[in-house]
C-alpha positions as CSV (number, residue, x, y, z in Angstrom):
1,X,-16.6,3.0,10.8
2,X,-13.2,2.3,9.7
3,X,-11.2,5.3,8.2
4,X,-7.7,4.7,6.5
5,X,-5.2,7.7,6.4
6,X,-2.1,7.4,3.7
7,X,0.8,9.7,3.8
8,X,3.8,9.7,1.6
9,X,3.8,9.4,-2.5
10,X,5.2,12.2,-5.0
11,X,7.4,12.6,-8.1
12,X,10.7,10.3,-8.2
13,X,12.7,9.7,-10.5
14,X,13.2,5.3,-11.9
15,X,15.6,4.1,-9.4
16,X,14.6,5.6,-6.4
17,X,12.8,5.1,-3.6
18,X,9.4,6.2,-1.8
19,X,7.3,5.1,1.2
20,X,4.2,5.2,1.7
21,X,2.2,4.6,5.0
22,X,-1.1,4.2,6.2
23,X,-3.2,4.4,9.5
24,X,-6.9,2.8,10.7
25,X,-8.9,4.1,13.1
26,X,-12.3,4.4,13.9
27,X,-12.3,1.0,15.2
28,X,-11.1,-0.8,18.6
29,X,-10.8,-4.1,16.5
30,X,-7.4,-4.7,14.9
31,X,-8.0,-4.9,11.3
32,X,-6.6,-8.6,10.1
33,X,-5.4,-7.9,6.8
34,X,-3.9,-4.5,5.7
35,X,-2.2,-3.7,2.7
36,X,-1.8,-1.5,-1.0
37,X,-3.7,-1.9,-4.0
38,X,-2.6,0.4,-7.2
39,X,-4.3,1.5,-10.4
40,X,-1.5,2.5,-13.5
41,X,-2.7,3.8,-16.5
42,X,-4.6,2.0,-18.8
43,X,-5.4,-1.1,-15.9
44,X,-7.8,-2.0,-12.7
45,X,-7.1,-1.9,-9.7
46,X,-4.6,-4.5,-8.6
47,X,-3.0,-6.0,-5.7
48,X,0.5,-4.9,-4.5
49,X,1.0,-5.9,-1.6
50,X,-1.0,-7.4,1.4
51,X,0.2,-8.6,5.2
52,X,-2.3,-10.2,7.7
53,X,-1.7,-10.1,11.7
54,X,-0.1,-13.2,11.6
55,X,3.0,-11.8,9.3
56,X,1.9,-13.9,5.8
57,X,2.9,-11.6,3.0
58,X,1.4,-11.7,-0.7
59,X,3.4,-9.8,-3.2
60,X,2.6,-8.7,-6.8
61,X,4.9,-10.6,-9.3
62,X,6.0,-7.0,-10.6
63,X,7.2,-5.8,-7.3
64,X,9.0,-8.6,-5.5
65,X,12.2,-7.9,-4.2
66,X,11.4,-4.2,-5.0
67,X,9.0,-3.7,-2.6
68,X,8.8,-4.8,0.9
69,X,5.9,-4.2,3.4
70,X,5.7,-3.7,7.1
71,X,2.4,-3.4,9.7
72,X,2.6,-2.7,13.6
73,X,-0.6,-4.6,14.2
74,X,-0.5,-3.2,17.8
75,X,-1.3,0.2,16.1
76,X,-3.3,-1.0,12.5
77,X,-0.7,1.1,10.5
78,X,0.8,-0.6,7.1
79,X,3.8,0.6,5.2
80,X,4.9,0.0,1.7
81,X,8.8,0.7,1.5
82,X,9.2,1.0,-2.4
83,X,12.6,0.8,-4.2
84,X,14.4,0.4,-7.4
85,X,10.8,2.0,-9.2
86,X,10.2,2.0,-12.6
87,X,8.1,4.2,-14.7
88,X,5.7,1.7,-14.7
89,X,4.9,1.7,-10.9
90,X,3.2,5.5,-11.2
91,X,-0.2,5.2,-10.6
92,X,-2.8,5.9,-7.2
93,X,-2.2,3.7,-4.4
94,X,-4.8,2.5,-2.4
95,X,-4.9,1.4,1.1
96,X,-6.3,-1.4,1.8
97,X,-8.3,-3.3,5.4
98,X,-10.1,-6.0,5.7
99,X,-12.1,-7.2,8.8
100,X,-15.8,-7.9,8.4
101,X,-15.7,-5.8,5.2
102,X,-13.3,-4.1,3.2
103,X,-12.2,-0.6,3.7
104,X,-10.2,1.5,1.0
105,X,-8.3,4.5,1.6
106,X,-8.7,7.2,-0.8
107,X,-5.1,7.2,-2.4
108,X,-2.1,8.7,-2.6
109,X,-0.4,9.5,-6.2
110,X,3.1,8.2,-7.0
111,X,4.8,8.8,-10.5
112,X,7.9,7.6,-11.3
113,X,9.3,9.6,-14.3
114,X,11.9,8.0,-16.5
């Protein structure tokens, strides 16, 4: 069974930067889509940012040119380099990994205070 392991989050201040990374295992097969899902206050659970093996990236329209996102398929690990955050960005992060299902990770907190 799939298990996805996040590091990084905290407390930042708007302007500044955090990364956050994430790591599968349980699994010898390469996971073909890996990527971060948030919930903010007040919303569902949305898409932030998503990368298959092949390299095809799908942003948020909130988080373009802010955030950028990086896998080493070799190893199934996804990062989330996040700059220039607002206030708005604080929320949970999710991992996310899809194969033949989807797997979540169990978040990691980031709050941006103003």
């Amino acid at each position: 069974q799939v298990q996805l392991v996040e590091s990084g989050g905290g407390l930042v201040q708007a302007g500044g930067s955090l990364r956050l990374s994430c790591a599968a295992s349980g699994s010898i097969y390469r996971q073909n889509v890996m990527g971060w899902y948030r919930r903010t206050p007040g919303k569902q659970r949305e898409l932030v940012a998503t990368m298959t093996n092949g390299g095809s990236t799908n942003y948020a329209d909130s988080v373009k040119g802010r955030f950028t996102i990086s896998r080493d398929s070799a190893h199934d690990t996804v990062s989330l380099q996040m700059n220039s955050l607002k206030p708005e960005d604080t929320g949970v992060y999710y991992c996310y990994a899809l194969r033949l299902s989807v797997t979540w990770g169990k978040g990691t907190l980031v709050t941006v205070s103003s």
